[in-house]
gemmi code that builds the backbone of each chain (N, CA, C; Angstrom):
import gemmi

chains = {
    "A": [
        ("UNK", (0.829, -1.201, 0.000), (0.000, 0.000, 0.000), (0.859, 1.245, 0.000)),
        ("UNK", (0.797, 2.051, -0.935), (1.318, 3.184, -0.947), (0.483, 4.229, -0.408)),
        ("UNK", (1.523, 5.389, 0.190), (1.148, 5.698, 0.949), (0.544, 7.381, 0.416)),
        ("UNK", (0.098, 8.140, 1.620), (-1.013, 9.565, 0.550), (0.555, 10.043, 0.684)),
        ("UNK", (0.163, 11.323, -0.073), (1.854, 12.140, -0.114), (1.012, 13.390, 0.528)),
        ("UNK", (2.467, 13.992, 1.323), (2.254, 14.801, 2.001), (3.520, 15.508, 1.993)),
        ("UNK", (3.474, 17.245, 2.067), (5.128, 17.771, 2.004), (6.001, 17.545, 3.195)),
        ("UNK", (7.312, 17.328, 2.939), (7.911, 16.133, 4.543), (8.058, 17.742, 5.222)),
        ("UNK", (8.000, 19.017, 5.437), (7.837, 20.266, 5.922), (7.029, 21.126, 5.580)),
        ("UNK", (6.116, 22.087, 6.248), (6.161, 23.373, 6.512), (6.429, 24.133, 7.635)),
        ("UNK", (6.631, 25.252, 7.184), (6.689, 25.868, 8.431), (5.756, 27.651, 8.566)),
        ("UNK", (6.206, 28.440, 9.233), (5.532, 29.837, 9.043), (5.196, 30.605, 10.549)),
        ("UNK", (5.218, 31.364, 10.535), (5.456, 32.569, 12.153), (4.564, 32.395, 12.596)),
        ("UNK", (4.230, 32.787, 14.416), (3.252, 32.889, 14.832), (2.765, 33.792, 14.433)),
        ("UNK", (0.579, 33.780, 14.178), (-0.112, 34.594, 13.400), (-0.498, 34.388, 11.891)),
        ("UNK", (0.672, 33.454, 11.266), (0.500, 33.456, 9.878), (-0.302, 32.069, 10.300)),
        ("UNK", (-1.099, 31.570, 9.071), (-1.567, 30.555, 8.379), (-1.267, 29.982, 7.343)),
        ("UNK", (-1.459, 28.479, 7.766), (-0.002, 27.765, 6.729), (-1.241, 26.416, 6.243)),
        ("UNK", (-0.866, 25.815, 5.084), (-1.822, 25.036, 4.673), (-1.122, 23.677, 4.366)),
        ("UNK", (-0.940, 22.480, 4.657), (-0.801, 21.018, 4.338), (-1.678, 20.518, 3.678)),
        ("UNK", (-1.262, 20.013, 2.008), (-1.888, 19.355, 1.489), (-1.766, 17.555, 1.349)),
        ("UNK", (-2.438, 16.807, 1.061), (-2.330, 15.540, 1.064), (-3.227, 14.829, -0.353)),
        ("UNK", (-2.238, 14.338, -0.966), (-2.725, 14.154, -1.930), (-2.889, 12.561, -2.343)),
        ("UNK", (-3.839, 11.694, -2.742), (-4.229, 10.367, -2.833), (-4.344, 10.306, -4.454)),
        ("UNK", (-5.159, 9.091, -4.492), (-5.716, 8.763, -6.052), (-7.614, 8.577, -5.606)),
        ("UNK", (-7.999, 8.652, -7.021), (-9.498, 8.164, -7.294), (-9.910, 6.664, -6.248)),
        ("UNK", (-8.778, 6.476, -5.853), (-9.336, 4.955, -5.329), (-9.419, 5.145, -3.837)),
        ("UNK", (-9.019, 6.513, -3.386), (-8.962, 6.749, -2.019), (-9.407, 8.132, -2.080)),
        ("UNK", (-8.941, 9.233, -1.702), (-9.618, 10.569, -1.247), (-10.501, 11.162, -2.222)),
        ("UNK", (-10.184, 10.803, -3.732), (-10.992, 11.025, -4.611), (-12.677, 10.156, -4.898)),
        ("UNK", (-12.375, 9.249, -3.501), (-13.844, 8.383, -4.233), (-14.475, 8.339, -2.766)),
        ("UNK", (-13.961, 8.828, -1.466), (-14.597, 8.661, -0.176), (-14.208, 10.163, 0.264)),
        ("UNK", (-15.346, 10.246, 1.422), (-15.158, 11.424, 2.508), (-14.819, 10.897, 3.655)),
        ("UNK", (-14.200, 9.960, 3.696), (-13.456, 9.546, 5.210), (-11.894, 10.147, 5.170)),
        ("UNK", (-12.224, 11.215, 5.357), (-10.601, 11.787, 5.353), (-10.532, 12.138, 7.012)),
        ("UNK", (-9.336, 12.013, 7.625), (-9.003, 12.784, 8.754), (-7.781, 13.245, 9.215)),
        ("UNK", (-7.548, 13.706, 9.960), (-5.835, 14.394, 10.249), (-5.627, 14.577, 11.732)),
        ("UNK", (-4.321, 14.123, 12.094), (-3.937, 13.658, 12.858), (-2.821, 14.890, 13.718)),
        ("UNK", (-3.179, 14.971, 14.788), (-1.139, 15.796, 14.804), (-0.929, 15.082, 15.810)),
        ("UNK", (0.363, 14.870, 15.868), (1.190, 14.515, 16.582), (2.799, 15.045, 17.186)),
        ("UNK", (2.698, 15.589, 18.477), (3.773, 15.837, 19.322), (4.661, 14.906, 19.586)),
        ("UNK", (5.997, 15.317, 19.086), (7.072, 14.401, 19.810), (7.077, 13.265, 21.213)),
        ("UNK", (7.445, 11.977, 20.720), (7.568, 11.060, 22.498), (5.466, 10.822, 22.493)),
        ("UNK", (4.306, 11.424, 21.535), (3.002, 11.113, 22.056), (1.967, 10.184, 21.046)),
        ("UNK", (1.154, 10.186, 21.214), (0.542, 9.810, 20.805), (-0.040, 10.555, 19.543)),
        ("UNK", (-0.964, 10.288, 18.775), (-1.241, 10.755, 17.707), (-2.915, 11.491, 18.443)),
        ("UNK", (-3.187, 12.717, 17.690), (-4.529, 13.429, 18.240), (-5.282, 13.778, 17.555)),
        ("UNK", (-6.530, 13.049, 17.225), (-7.505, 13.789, 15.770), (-8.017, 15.086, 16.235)),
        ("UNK", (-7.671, 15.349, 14.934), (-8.133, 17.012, 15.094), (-8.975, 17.240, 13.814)),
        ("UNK", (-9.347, 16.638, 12.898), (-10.283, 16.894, 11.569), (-11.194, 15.130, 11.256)),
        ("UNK", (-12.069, 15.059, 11.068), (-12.749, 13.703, 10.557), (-13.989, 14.285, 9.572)),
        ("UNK", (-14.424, 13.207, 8.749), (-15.031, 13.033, 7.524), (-14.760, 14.244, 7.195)),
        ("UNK", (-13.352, 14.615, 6.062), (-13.021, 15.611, 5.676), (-12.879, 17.256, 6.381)),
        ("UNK", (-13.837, 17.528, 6.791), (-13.763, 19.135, 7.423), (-14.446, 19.091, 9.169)),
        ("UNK", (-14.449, 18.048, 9.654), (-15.190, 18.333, 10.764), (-14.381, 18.062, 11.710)),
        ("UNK", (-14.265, 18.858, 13.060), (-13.730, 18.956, 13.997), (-14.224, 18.055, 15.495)),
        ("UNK", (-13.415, 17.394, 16.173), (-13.723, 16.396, 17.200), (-14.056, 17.909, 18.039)),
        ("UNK", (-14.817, 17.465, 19.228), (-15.762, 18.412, 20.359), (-14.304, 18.736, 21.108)),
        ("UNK", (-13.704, 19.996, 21.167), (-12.533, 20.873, 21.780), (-11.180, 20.879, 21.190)),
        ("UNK", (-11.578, 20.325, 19.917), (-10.249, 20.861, 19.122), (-10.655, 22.694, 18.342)),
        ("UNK", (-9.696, 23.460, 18.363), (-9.472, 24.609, 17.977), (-10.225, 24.815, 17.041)),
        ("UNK", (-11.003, 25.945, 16.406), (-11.108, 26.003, 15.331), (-10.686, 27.085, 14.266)),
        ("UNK", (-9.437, 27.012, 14.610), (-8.027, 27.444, 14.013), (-7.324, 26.378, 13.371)),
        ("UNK", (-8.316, 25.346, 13.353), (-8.193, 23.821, 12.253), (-9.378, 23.965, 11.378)),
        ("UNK", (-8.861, 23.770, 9.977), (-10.064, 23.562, 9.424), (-9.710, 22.988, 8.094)),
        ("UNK", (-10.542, 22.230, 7.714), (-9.634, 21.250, 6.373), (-10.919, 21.424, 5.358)),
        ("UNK", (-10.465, 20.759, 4.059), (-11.390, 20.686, 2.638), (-10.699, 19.377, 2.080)),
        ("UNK", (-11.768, 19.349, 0.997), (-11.060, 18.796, -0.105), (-11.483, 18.544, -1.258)),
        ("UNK", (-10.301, 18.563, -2.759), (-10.701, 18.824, -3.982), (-10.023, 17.583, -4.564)),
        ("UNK", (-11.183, 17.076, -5.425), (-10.348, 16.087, -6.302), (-9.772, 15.002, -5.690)),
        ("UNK", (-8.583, 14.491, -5.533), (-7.888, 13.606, -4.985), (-7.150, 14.015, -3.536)),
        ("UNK", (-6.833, 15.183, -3.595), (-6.534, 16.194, -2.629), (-6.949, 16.854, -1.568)),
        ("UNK", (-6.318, 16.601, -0.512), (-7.053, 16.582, 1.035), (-6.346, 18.073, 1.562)),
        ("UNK", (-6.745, 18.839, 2.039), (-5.850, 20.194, 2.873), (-6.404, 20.288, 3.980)),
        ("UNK", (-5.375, 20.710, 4.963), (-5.670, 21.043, 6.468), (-4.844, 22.820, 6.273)),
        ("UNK", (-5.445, 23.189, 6.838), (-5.427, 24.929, 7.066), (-5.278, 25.161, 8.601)),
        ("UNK", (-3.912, 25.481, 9.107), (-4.288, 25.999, 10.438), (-3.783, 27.522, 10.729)),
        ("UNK", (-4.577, 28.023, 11.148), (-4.977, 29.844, 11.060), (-4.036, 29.975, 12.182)),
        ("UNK", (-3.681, 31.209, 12.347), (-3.197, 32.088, 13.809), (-2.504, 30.742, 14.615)),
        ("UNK", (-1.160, 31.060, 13.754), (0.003, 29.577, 14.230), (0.421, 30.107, 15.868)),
        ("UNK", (0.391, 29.425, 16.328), (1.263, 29.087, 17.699), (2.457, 28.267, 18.072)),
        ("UNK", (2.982, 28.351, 18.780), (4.391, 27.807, 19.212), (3.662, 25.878, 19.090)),
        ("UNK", (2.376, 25.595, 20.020), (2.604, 24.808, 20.703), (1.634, 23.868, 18.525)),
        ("UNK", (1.734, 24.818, 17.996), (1.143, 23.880, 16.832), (2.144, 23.342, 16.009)),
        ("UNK", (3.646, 22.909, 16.611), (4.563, 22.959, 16.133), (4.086, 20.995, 16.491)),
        ("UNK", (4.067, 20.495, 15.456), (4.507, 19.099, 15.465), (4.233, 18.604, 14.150)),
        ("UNK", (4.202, 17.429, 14.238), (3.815, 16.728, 12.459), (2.690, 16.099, 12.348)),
        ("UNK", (1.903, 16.227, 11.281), (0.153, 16.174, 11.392), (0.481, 14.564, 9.595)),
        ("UNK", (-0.756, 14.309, 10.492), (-0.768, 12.955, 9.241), (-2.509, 12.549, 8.563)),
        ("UNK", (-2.492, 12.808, 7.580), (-3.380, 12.473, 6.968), (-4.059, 11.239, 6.964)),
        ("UNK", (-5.006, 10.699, 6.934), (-5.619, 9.162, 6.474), (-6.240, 9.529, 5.676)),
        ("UNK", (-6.819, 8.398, 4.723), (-8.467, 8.326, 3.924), (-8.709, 6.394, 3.793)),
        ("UNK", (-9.947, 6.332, 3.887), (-10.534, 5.253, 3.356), (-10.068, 4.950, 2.101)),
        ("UNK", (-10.002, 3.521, 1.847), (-9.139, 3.763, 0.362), (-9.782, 2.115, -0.118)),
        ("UNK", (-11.202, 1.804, 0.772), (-11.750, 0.937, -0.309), (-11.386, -0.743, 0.688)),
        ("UNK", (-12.553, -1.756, -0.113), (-12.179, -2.662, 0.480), (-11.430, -3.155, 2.165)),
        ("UNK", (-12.741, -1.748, 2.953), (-12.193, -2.179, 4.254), (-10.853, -1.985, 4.761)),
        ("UNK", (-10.062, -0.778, 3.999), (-8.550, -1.143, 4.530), (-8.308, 1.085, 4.810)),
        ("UNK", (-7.804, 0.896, 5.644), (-7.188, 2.841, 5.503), (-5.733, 2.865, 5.077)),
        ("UNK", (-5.398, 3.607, 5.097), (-4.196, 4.381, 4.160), (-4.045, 5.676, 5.268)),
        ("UNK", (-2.450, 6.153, 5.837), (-1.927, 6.738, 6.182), (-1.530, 7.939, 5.299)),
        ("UNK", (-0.920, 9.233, 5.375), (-0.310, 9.932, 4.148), (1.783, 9.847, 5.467)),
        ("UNK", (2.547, 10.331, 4.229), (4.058, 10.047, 5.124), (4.475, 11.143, 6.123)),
        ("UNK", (3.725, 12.215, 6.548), (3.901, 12.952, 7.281), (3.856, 14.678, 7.425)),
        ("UNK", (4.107, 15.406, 7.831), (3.897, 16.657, 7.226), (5.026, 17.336, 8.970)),
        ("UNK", (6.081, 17.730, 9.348), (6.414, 18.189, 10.225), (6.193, 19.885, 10.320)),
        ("UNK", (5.471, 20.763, 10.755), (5.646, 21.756, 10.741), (6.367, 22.599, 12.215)),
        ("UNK", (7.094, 23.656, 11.399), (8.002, 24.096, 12.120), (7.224, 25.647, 12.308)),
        ("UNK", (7.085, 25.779, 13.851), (6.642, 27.432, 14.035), (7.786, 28.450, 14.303)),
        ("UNK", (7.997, 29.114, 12.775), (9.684, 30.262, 13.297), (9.497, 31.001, 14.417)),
    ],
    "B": [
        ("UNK", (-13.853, 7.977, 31.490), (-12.880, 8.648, 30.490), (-12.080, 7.592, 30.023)),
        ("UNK", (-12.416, 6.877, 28.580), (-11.885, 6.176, 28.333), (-10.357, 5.987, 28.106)),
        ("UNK", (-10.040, 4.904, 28.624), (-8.220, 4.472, 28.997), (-7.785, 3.137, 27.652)),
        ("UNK", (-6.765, 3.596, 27.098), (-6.337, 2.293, 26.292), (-4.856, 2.291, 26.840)),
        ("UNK", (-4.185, 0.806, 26.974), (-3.196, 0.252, 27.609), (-2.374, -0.358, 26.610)),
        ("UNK", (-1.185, -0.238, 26.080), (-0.727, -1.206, 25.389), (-0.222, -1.900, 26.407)),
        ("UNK", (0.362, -3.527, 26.357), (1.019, -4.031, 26.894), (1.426, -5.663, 26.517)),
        ("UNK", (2.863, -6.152, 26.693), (3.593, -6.520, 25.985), (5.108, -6.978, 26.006)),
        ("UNK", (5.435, -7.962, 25.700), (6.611, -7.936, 24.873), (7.838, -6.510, 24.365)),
        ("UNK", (8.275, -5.921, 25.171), (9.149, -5.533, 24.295), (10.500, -5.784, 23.610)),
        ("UNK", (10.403, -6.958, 23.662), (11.792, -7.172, 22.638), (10.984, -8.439, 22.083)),
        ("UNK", (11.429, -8.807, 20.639), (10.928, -9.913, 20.094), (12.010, -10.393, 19.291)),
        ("UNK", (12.579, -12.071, 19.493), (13.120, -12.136, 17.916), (12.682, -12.714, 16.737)),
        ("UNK", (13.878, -12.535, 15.733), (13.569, -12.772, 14.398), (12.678, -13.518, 13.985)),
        ("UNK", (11.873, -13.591, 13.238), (10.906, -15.060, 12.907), (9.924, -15.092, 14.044)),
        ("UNK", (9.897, -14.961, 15.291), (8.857, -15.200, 15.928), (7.383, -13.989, 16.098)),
        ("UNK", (6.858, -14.707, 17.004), (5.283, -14.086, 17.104), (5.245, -12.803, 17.768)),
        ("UNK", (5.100, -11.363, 17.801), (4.924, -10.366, 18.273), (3.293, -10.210, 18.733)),
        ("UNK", (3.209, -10.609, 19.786), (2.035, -10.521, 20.751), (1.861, -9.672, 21.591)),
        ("UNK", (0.661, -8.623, 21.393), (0.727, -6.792, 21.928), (-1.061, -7.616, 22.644)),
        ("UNK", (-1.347, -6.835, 24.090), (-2.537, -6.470, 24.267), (-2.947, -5.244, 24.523)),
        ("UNK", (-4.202, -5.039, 24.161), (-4.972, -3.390, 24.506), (-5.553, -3.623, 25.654)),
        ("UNK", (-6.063, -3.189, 26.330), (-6.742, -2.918, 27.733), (-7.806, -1.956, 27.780)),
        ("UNK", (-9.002, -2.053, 27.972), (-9.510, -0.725, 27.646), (-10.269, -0.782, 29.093)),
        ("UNK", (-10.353, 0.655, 29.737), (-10.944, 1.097, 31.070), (-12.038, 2.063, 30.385)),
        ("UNK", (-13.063, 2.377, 31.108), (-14.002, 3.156, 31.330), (-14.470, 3.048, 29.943)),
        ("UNK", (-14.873, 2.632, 29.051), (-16.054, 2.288, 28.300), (-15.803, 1.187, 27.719)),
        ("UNK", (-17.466, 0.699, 27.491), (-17.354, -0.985, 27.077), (-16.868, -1.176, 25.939)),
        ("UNK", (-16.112, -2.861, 25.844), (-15.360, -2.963, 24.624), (-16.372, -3.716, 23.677)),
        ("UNK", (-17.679, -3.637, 24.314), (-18.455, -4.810, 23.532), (-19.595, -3.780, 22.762)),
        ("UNK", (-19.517, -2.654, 22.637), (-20.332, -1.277, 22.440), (-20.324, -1.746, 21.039)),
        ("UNK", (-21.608, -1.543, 20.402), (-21.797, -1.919, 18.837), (-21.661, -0.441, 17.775)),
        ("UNK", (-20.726, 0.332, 18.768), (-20.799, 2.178, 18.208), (-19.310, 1.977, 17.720)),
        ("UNK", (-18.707, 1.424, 17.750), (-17.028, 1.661, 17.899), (-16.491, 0.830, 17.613)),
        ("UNK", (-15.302, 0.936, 16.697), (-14.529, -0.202, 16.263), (-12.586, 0.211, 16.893)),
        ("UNK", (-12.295, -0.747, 17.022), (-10.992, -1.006, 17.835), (-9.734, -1.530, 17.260)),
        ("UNK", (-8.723, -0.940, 17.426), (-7.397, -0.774, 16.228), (-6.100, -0.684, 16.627)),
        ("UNK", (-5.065, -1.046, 15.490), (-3.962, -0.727, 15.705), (-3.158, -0.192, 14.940)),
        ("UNK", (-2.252, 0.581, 15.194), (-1.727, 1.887, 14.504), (0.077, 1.977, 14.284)),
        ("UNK", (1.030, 1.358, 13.882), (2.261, 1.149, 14.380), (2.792, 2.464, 13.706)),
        ("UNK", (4.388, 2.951, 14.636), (5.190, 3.695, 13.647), (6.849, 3.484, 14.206)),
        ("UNK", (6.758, 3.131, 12.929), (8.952, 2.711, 12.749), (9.423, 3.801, 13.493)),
        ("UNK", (10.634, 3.866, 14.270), (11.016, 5.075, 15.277), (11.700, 6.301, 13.766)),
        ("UNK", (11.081, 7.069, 13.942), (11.370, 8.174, 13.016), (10.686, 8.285, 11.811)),
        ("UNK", (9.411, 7.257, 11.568), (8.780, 7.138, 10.112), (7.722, 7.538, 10.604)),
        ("UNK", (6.548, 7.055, 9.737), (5.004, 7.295, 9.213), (3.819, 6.395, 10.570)),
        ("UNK", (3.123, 6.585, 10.232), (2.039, 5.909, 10.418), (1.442, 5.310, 9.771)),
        ("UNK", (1.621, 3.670, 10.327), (1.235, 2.906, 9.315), (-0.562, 1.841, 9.974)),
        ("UNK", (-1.508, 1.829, 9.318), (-2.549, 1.030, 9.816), (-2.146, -0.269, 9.775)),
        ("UNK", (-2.955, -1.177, 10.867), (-2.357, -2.696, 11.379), (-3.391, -3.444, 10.997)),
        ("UNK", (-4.705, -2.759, 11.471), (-5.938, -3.811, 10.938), (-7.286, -3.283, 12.549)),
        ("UNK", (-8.380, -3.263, 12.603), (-9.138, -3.379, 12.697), (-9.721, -4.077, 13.251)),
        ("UNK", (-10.969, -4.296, 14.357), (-11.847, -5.617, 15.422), (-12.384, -4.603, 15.645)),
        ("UNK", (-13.848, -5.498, 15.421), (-15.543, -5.432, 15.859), (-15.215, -5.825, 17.342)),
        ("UNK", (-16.476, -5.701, 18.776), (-16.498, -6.523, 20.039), (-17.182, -7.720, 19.343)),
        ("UNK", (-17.646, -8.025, 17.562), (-18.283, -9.283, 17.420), (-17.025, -10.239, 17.039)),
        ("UNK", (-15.613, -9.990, 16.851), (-14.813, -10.372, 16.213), (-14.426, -10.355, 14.721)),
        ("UNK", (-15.360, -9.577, 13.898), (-14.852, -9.134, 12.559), (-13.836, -8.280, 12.039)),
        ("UNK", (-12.668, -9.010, 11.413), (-11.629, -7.868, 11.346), (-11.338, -7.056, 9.939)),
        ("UNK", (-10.625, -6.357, 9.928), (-10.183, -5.574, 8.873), (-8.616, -5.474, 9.113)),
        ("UNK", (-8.087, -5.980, 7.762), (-6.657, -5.952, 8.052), (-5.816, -5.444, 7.131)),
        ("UNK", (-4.576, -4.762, 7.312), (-3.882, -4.521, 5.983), (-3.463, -5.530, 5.127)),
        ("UNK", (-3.438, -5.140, 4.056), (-2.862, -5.995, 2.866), (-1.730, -6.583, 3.381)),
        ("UNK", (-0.580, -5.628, 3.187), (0.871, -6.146, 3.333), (0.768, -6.577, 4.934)),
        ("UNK", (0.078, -6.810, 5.751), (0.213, -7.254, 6.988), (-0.733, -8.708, 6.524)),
        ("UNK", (-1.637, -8.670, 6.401), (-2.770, -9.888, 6.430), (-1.921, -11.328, 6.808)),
        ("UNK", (-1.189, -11.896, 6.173), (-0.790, -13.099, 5.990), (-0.102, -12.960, 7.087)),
        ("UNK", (0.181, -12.453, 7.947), (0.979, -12.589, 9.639), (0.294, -12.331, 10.201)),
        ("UNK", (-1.059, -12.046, 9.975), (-1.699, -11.088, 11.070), (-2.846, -11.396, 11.885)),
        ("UNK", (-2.917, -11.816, 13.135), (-4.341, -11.821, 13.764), (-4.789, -11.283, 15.038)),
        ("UNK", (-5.907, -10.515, 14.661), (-6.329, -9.737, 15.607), (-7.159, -10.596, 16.861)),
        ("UNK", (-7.867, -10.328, 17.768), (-8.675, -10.983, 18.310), (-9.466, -9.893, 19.782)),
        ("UNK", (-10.415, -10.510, 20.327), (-11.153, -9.500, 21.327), (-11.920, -10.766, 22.517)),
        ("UNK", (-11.440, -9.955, 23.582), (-11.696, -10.954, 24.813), (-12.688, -9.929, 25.342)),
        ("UNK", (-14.268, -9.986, 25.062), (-14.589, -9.346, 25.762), (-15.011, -9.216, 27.106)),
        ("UNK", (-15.247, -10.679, 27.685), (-15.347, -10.587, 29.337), (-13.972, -9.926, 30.008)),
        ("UNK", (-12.398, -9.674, 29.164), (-11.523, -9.510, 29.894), (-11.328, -7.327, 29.408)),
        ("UNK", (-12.480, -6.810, 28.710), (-11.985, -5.876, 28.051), (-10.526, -5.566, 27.474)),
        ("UNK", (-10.134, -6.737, 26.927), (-9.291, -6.226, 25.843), (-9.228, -6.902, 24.991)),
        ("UNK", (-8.742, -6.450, 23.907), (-8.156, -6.866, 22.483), (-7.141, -7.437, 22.338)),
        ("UNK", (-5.892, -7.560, 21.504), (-5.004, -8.192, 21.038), (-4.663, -8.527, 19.671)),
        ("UNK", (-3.010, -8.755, 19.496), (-2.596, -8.536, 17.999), (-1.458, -9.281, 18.196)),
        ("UNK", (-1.577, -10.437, 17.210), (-0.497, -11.220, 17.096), (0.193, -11.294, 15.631)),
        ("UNK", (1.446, -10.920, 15.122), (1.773, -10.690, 14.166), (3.286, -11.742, 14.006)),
        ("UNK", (3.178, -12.262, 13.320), (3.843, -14.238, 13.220), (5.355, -13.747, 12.140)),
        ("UNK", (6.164, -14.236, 12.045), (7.609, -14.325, 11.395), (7.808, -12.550, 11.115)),
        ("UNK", (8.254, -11.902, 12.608), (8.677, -10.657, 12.368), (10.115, -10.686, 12.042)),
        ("UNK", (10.123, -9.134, 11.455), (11.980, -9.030, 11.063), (11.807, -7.690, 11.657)),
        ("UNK", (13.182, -7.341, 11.345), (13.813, -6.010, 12.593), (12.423, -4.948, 11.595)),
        ("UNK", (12.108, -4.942, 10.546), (11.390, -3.740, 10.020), (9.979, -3.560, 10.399)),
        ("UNK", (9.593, -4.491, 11.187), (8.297, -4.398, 12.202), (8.623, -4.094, 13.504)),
        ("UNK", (10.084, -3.765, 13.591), (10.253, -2.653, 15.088), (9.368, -1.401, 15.185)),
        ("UNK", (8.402, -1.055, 15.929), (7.786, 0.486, 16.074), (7.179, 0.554, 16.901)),
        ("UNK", (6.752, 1.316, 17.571), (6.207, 1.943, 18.507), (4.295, 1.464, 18.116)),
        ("UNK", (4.231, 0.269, 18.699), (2.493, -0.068, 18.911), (1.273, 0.612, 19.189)),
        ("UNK", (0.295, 1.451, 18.540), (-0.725, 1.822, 19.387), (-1.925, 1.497, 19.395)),
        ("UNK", (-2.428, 0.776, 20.244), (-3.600, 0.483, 19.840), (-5.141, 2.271, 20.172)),
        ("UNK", (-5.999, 1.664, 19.570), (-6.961, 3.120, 18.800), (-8.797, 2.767, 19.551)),
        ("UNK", (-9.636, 3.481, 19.526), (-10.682, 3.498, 19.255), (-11.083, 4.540, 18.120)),
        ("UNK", (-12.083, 3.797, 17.614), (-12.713, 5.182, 16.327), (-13.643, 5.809, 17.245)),
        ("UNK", (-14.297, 6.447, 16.401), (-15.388, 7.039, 16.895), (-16.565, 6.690, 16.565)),
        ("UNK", (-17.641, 7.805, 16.923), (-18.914, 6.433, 17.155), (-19.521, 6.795, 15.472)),
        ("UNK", (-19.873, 4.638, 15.409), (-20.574, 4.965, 14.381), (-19.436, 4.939, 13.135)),
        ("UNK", (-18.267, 4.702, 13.318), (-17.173, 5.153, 12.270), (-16.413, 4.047, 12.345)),
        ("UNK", (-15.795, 3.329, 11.657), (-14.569, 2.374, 11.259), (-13.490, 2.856, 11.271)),
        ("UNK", (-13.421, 4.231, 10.539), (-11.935, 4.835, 10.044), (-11.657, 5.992, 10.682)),
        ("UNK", (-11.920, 6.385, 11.560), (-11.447, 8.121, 12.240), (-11.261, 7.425, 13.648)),
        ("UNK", (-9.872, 7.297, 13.990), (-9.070, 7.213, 15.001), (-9.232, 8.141, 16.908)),
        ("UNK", (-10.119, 8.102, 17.191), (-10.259, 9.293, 17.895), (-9.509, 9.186, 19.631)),
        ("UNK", (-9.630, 7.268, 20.034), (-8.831, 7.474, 21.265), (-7.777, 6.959, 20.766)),
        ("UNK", (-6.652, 6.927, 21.278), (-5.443, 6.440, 20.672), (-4.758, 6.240, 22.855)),
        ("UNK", (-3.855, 4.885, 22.618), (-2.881, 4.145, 23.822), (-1.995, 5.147, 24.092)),
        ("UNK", (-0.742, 5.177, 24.616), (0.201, 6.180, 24.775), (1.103, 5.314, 23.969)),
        ("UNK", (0.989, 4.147, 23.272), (2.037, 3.221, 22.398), (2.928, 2.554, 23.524)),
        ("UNK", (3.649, 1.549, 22.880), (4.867, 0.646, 23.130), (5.431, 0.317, 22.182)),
        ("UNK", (6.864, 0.863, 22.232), (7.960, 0.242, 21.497), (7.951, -1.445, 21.369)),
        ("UNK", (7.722, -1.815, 20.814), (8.730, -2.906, 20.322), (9.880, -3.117, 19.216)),
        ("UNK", (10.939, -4.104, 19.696), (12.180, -3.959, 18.865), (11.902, -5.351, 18.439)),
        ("UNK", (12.574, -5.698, 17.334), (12.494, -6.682, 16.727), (14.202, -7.193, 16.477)),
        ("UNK", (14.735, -7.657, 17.429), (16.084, -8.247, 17.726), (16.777, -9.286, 18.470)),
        ("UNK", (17.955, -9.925, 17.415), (18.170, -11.416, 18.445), (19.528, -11.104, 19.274)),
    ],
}
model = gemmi.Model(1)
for chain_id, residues in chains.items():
    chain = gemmi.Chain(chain_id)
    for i, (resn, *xyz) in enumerate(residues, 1):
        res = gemmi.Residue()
        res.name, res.seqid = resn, gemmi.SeqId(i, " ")
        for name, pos in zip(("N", "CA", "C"), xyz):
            atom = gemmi.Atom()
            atom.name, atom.element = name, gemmi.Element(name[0])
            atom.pos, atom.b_iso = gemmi.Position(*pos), 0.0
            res.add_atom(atom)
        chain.add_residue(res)
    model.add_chain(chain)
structure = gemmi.Structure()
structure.add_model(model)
structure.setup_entities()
C-alpha cells in the first residue's frame, strides 16, 4: 500500500496561516469522505483534530479547518502558535475495508 | 474517560510471534458504536494502519500485513489483542492500539500512549 503524499515540511510565524496538502488517487480521497488528520507531538501519541473531511472532534481549535478537492485533502491551520509545532498525518478510506496513512507533514513554528 | 493500555513484549526475535494487548478502562469494549485498532510507527517514520476488530470479532486488516496477522477480542476480559507471526527487525515500532469514533470504522479518535517494540536477536 502506498502511501497519501504529504510535504515532509512546513513551516511559518506565529499569526501566519499555513496550509498542508495531502494528496491520494481516485481509489482513495478522490472516491470517499473519510478523510481525517492527525497531529502529533514528539515522544506522544497521535490526536484527531479533523474527521469526515472538514469536521472537527468536540474541543479541538477552530483554528483547524480542512477541505477537499479532487484527490486532494488540505488542512489549514490559522493564527500559528508555538505549541502547533509538530507533524500532522493524513488518512483516507481507500476501499475494500482497509485505511491508508499519508508520510507525514512536520511543521516548524519560526 | 476512556483508557487504552498497550502491553507486551518488548523485545521480540527474528521469525517469531509479536504478541501486543490493549486494555480498555471506562467504556465498554463490547459497544456496537465503535470499532478497535492498531496503529504502528517505525522510530522516526510514518504511520502505518495494522488492521481493525468489531467486540463481534470481525476484522479488517492490511494488505501487506494480512498473511501474519491476527487480531482478536476478549470481551469478558476488556481487551483486544494482535499477534503478528515471522517478524523481522522492520516491524520494530512503537504499537498503538486506537478506538474510532462512534458509528465510524476509520477516524481514530482514542489512541494508547504506544509501546515500542524492537524486533532483535
Amino acid at each position: 500500500q502506498s502511501a497519501l503524499t504529504q510535504p515532509a515540511s512546513v513551516s511559518g510565524s506565529p499569526g501566519q496561516s499555513i496550509t498542508i496538502s495531502c494528496t491520494g488517487t481516485s481509489s482513495d480521497i478522490g472516491d470517499y469522505d473519510y478523510v481525517s488528520w492527525h497531529q502529533q507531538h514528539p515522544g506522544k501519541a497521535p490526536k484527531l483534530i479533523i474527521l469526515d473531511v472538514n469536521n472537527r472532534p468536540s474541543g479541538v481549535s477552530n483554528r483547524f479547518s480542512a477541505s477537499k478537492s479532487g484527490n486532494t485533502a488540505s488542512l489549514t491551520i490559522s493564527g500559528l502558535q508555538a505549541d502547533d509545532e509538530a507533524t500532522y498525518y493524513c488518512s483516507s478510506y481507500r476501499g475494500s475495508n482497509t485505511l491508508i496513512f499519508g508520510g507525514g507533514t512536520k511543521l516548524t513554528v519560526l | 474517560q476512556l483508557q487504552l493500555q498497550e502491553s507486551g513484549p518488548g523485545l521480540v526475535r527474528p521469525s517469531e510471534t509479536l504478541s501486543l494487548t490493549c486494555s480498555v478502562s471506562g467504556d465498554s469494549i463490547t459497544s456496537s458504536s465503535y470499532y478497535w485498532g492498531w496503529v504502528r510507527q517505525p522510530p522516526g517514520k510514518a504511520l502505518e494502519w495494522i488492521g481493525n476488530i468489531y467486540y463481534s470479532g470481525s476484522t479488517y486488516y492490511n494488505p501487506s500485513l494480512k498473511s501474519r496477522l491476527t487480531m482478536s477480542v476478549d470481551t469478558s476480559k476488556t481487551r483486544f489483542s494482535l499477534n503478528l507471526r515471522s517478524v523481522t527487525a522492520t516491524d520494530t515500532a512503537v504499537y498503538y492500539c486506537a478506538r474510532t469514533t462512534y458509528n465510524h470504522a476509520w477516524f481514530f479518535e482514542y489512541w494508547g500512549q504506544g509501546m515500542l517494540v524492537t524486533v532483535s536477536s
